[in-house]
Structures are given as C-alpha cells and as structure tokens.
C-alpha positions, 0 to 999 in steps of 0.5 A: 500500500501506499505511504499516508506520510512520506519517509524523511529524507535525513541522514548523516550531519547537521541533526546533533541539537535534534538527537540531543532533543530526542534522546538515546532512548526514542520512546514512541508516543502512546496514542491514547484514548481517542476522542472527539470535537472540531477545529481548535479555537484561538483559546485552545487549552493545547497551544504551544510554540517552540520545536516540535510544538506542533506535534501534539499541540496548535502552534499560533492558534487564530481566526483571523481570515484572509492573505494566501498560503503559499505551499512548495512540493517537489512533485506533483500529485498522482491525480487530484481526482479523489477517487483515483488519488494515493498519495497521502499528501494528496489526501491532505491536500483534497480536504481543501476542496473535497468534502467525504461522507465522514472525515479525522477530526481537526485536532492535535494529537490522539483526537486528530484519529477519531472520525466525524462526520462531514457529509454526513449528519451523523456517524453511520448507522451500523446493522446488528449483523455488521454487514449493513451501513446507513448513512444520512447526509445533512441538508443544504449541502452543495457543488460550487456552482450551488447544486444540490449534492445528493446521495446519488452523487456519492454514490456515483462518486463510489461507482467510478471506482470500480469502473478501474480501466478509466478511473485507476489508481486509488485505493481499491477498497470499496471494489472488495468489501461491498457485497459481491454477487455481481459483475459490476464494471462501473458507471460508464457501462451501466448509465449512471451507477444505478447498476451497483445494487450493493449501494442504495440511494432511498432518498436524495438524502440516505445511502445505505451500503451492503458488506459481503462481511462484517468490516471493522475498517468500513468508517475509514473506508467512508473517509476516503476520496471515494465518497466525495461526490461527483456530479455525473454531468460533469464527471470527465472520467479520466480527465476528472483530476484536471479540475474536480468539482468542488464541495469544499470551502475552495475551488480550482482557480487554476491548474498546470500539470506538473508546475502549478496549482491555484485554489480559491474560495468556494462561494457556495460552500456553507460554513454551517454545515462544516464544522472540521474546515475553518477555511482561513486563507483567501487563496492556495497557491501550490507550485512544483520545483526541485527540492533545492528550491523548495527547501531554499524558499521554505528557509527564506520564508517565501514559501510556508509549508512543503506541501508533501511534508517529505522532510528537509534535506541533510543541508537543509536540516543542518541550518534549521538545527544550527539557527535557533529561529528557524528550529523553533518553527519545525517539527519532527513528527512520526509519520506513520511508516514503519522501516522493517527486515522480514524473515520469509518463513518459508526459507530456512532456517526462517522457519524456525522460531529461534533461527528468527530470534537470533537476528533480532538479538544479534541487530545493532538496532542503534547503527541501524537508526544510524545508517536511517539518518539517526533520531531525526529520520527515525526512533528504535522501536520495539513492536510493529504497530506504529505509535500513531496508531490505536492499540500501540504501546512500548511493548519491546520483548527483545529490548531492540530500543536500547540499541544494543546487541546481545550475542550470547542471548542470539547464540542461544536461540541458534543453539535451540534453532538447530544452528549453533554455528550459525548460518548463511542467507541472502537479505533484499535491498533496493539498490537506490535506497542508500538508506537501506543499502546502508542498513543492510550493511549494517544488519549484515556486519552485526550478524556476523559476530553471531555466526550469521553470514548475510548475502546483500543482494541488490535489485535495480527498482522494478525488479525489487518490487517485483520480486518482494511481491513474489513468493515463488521467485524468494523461495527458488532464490533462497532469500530468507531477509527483505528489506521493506517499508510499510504505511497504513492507509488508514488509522487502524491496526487493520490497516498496517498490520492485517497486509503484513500477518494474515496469511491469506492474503499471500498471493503469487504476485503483489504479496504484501505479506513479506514474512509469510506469516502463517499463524491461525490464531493470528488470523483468527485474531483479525477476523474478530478485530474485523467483525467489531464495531466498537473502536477501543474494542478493536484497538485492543484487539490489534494491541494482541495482534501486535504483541503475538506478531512481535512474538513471532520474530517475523519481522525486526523493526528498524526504525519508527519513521520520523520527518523533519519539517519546516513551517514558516512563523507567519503560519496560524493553527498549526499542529499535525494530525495524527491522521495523516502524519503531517501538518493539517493543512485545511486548519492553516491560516495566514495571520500570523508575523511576515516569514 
C-alpha cells in the first residue's frame, strides 16, 4: 500500500541539537484514548510554540481570515481526482476542496484519529449483523456552482471506482468489501451507477451500503476520496483530476500539470454545515520545483509549508538545527511508516522460531537508526504497530530500543534453532535506497559476530518490487531477509498490520505479506478485530495482534519513521494530525508575523 506520510529524507550531519532533543532512548508516543470535537479555537487549552510544538499541540492558534498560503512540493500529485488519488499528501491536500461522507477530526494529537462526520449528519448507522451501513447526509449541502449534492452523487462518486480501466489508481477498497454477487464494471457501462445494487440511494438524502462481511475498517473506508461526490454531468472520467468539482470551502482557480496549482474560495460552500474546515486563507497557491528550491524558499520564508511534508534535506536540516529561529518553527513528527527486515518463513532456517530470534538479538538496532539518518529520520522501536496508531504501546520483548546487541542471548536461540554455528542467507535491498543499502550493511556486519553470514543482494527498482511481491521467485532464490517499508492507509491496526500477518492474503504476485506469516490464531485474531464495531474494542484487539506478531520474530523493526519539517512563523493553527502524519493543512491560516 501506499505511504499516508512520506519517509524523511535525513541522514548523516547537521541533526546533533535534534538527537540531543530526542534522546538515546526514542520512546514512541502512546496514542491514547481517542476522542472527539472540531477545529481548535484561538483559546485552545493545547497551544504551544517552540520545536516540535506542533506535534501534539496548535502552534499560533487564530481566526483571523484572509492573505494566501503559499505551499512548495517537489512533485506533483498522482491525480487530484479523489477517487483515483494515493498519495497521502494528496489526501491532505483534497480536504481543501473535497468534502467525504465522514472525515479525522481537526485536532492535535490522539483526537486528530477519531472520525466525524462531514457529509454526513451523523456517524453511520451500523446493522446488528455488521454487514449493513446507513448513512444520512445533512441538508443544504452543495457543488460550487450551488447544486444540490445528493446521495446519488456519492454514490456515483463510489461507482467510478470500480469502473478501474478509466478511473485507476486509488485505493481499491470499496471494489472488495461491498457485497459481491455481481459483475459490476462501473458507471460508464451501466448509465449512471444505478447498476451497483450493493449501494442504495432511498432518498436524495440516505445511502445505505451492503458488506459481503462484517468490516471493522468500513468508517475509514467512508473517509476516503471515494465518497466525495461527483456530479455525473460533469464527471470527465479520466480527465476528472484536471479540475474536480468542488464541495469544499475552495475551488480550482487554476491548474498546470506538473508546475502549478491555484485554489480559491468556494462561494457556495456553507460554513454551517462544516464544522472540521475553518477555511482561513483567501487563496492556495501550490507550485512544483526541485527540492533545492523548495527547501531554499521554505528557509527564506517565501514559501510556508512543503506541501508533501517529505522532510528537509541533510543541508537543509543542518541550518534549521544550527539557527535557533528557524528550529523553533519545525517539527519532527512520526509519520506513520514503519522501516522493517522480514524473515520469509518459508526459507530456512526462517522457519524456525529461534533461527528468527537470533537476528533480532544479534541487530545493532542503534547503527541501524544510524545508517536511517539517526533520531531525526527515525526512533528504535520495539513492536510493529506504529505509535500513531490505536492499540500501540512500548511493548519491546527483545529490548531492540536500547540499541544494543546481545550475542550470547542470539547464540542461544541458534543453539535451540538447530544452528549453533550459525548460518548463511541472502537479505533484499533496493539498490537506490542508500538508506537501506546502508542498513543492510549494517544488519549484515552485526550478524556476523553471531555466526550469521548475510548475502546483500541488490535489485535495480522494478525488479525489487517485483520480486518482494513474489513468493515463488524468494523461495527458488533462497532469500530468507527483505528489506521493506510499510504505511497504513488508514488509522487502524487493520490497516498496517492485517497486509503484513494474515496469511491469506499471500498471493503469487503483489504479496504484501513479506514474512509469510502463517499463524491461525493470528488470523483468527483479525477476523474478530474485523467483525467489531466498537473502536477501543478493536484497538485492543490489534494491541494482541501486535504483541503475538512481535512474538513471532517475523519481522525486526528498524526504525519508527520520523520527518523533519519546516513551517514558516507567519503560519496560524498549526499542529499535525495524527491522521495523516503531517501538518493539517485545511486548519492553516495566514495571520500570523511576515516569514
């Protein structure tokens, strides 16, 4: 899946201030017990200033109106059609001018995971089996040309998706989860969507959606692109992100692929009916450069924020760490994406509990976060539940976070493996990832001290991903290590950690489950988690998850992805949301002090 943040791009000098901020031990955030309510107010009981401020609290809370934001990205989006977008980034950026059945909250810290309701009126409705969602939505609300919005537009919103040789990219979650029985291809072959009897429309107000199964991950599934509606007369299907009509408080003023995008003001857009977007500034201008250039003009105050938040560069970093100003505006926030190394379960001595403990005994887990880029590109950790979301703690069985080998506890566990000599493997890396070539390195120097010989094995790009995702090539090439990252799409333990355990989602091509975990108790723990509607309940749940996972020695967490970013002191209401990693952009205002 993709990454909702994306990785920091940190290493080497310039971070000593940050790593003497962070501390030897990077202990994770808990994310707490969620709740809910709207945008900060200017007298905001969490504001704060200062570095890392906006982590968990509103840096320069205001309700002053008015001025533009200016944004900087190094890319553009993959589309800015919100059923076809996958780039978190994207996601955050379309909050702007796209409005979802329900949405995460505007708030700081554990609040920012929970969801409201944004087009809808209330939270759903949810059948005593599970399998069935009822959603209202609320009234008066409209397209930016004053057009109604019904429930029908939602609904063709979400046909188009599975219309996915013209509507592609975006995630497929809908095309999996809705009741099956039926052949459906999407709007443009059936005249408007009504061909998706999984989705009824009583009335212009109500949806009501049919599972194939009970699905604990179908609320955040109504958070996505995929529910903004779309008018059908305007729906210009593949060419639809070129200038998508708007339900949000801006529109699109402007847009050049690849260099340039303008939003402004929807006047249509009623402010009664949305309580999450506060709708500050009176212009959004993003533009796409190089990264110098967007790192220069975030430094020198005539850009306010990188748009993709993909953290600063090493140069960069170093004169935000050495100026005392300029580090007093950036953060360094968890992003949500998890580097790890699997232990393919199906490639000896992998299948061997003690074999998969070894390595996480004999890991330098503190040259690992080295060879990251150290404490500003990532924390030790411990588990495989990221600290952004629900149902993640401390847990950490083979005290990975202290950073330090333990030879003898690893030739313990190869003596009980079978291997008290050790033994040999090969480990997979992406070839133009120095980070991860680096870490690989690392691993494999660590390892040797216990007797573990550890082939680097280098792929070009296309090649590694094609043979991550393919079981049957790792086994006839005897990989028994993988070096990948993973992100969730969405705020749940599902999300993160259901791709990477439940083996039955192996498959011969694209496999996602790196380990090969095949542990029925883990699944069975998944299908309870899925089939609970009460969220602390499947929290706890994914925490169980979690811990067994972690258990295992399936995988070894290198590091808790971290992103060092700079936002420019002019800015009012910032603060991250947990959510999406990164800086909530639609609470952003412009009233503060020229940058």
């Amino acid at each position: 899946m993709v990454a909702i943040a994306v990785a920091a791009t940190l290493v080497g000098g310039g971070i000593t201030a940050l790593v003497a901020h962070l501390g030897k031990g990077d202990k994770n955030h808990n994310t707490g017990k969620r709740g809910g309510g709207s945008s900060p107010s200017p007298d905001d009981a969490t504001s704060a200033t200062g570095f890392d401020a906006a982590v968990d609290k509103v840096v320069n809370p205001s309700s002053r109106k008015g001025g533009t934001l200016r944004l900087a990205t190094t890319a553009d989006a993959d589309s800015w059609d919100p059923g076809r977008s996958y780039f978190g980034w994207v996601w955050n950026i379309q909050r702007l001018y796209s409005r979802t059945l329900l949405t995460y909250d505007a708030k700081p810290g554990a609040k920012g995971l929970e969801l409201v309701p944004d087009l809808a009126e209330a939270l759903p409705e949810v059948s005593s089996d599970g399998k069935t969602y009822t959603v209202r939505i609320k009234s008066g609300l409209t397209f930016e040309d004053g057009t109604p919005i019904t429930s029908r537009d939602i609904k063709y919103a979400i046909a188009r998706t599975f219309a996915v040789d013209v509507v592609s990219g975006g995630p497929p979650y809908f095309t999996e989860v809705l009741r099956k029985g039926q052949e459906y291809q999407g709007p443009y072959k059936d005249s408007g969507g009504s061909g998706l009897s999984s989705v009824e429309t009583p009335d212009d107000r109500t949806l009501v959606f049919h599972l194939e199964a009970p699905d604990s991950r179908f609320p955040h599934l109504l958070a996505m692109g995929a529910t903004a509606p779309v008018p059908e007369s305007q729906d210009t299907r593949a060419r639809y992100g070129l200038k998508p009509v708007a339900s949000g408080p801006y529109r699109f003023d402007s847009y050049s692929p690849g260099k340039s995008l303008v939003l402004v003001r929807n006047p249509h857009w009623d402010p009664a009916t949305d309580p999450v977007r506060k709708a500050l500034p009176d212009r959004i201008e993003l533009t796409v450069s190089a990264a110098p250039e967007v790192g220069a003009r975030l430094l020198a105050g005539t850009a306010d924020l990188d748009a993709s938040q993909a953290g600063l560069s090493q140069a960069d970093s170093a004169k935000v760490m050495a100026d005392s100003k300029l580090k007093a505006n950036s953060d360094v926030p968890f992003s949500g994406t998890m580097r790890t190394i699997a232990m393919v379960s199906q490639t000896a001595p992998f299948d061997n509990e003690h074999c998969r403990k070894a390595v996480l005994y004999a890991a330098d887990t503190a040259a690992l976060q080295t060879a990251q880029g150290g404490p500003a590109a990532g924390s030790r950790y411990g588990n495989m539940l990221p600290p952004t979301l629900p149902g993640s703690d401390a847990y950490d069985p083979f005290d990975l976070t202290t950073g330090k080998p333990r030879i003898a506890q690893a030739k313990e566990e190869l003596a009980r493996c079978g291997r008290p000599n050790g033994f040999d493997t090969k480990l997979v890396v992406r070839h133009n990832s120095p980070k991860d070539v680096a870490s690989a390195e690392v691993l494999q120097q660590s390892l040797k001290a216990a007797g573990i010989q550890v082939e680097v094995v280098r792929l070009d790009y296309s090649t590694y991903f094609e043979t991550r995702g393919n079981p049957s090539e790792i086994k006839d090439k005897g990989y028994g290590l993988i070096m990948a990252n993973w992100s969730s799409d969405f705020p749940q333990g599902s999300g993160f950690l259901q791709p990477l355990a439940d083996s039955r989602m192996i498959r011969p091509s694209g496999n996602t489950n790196y380990a090969q975990v095949n542990d029925p108790s883990i699944n069975a723990l998944i299908d309870r988690a899925m089939a609970e509607t009460d969220p602390d309940k499947v929290a706890g749940l994914y925490r169980t998850l979690n811990h067994k996972l972690t258990d295992g020695a399936h995988y070894l967490p290198v590091v808790a992805v971290r992103t060092l970013n700079y936002r420019n002191p002019r800015l009012t209401n910032v603060y991250v949301s947990r959510a999406y990693g990164m800086v909530d952009v639609q609470a952003v205002g412009v009233g503060g002090a020229p940058g």
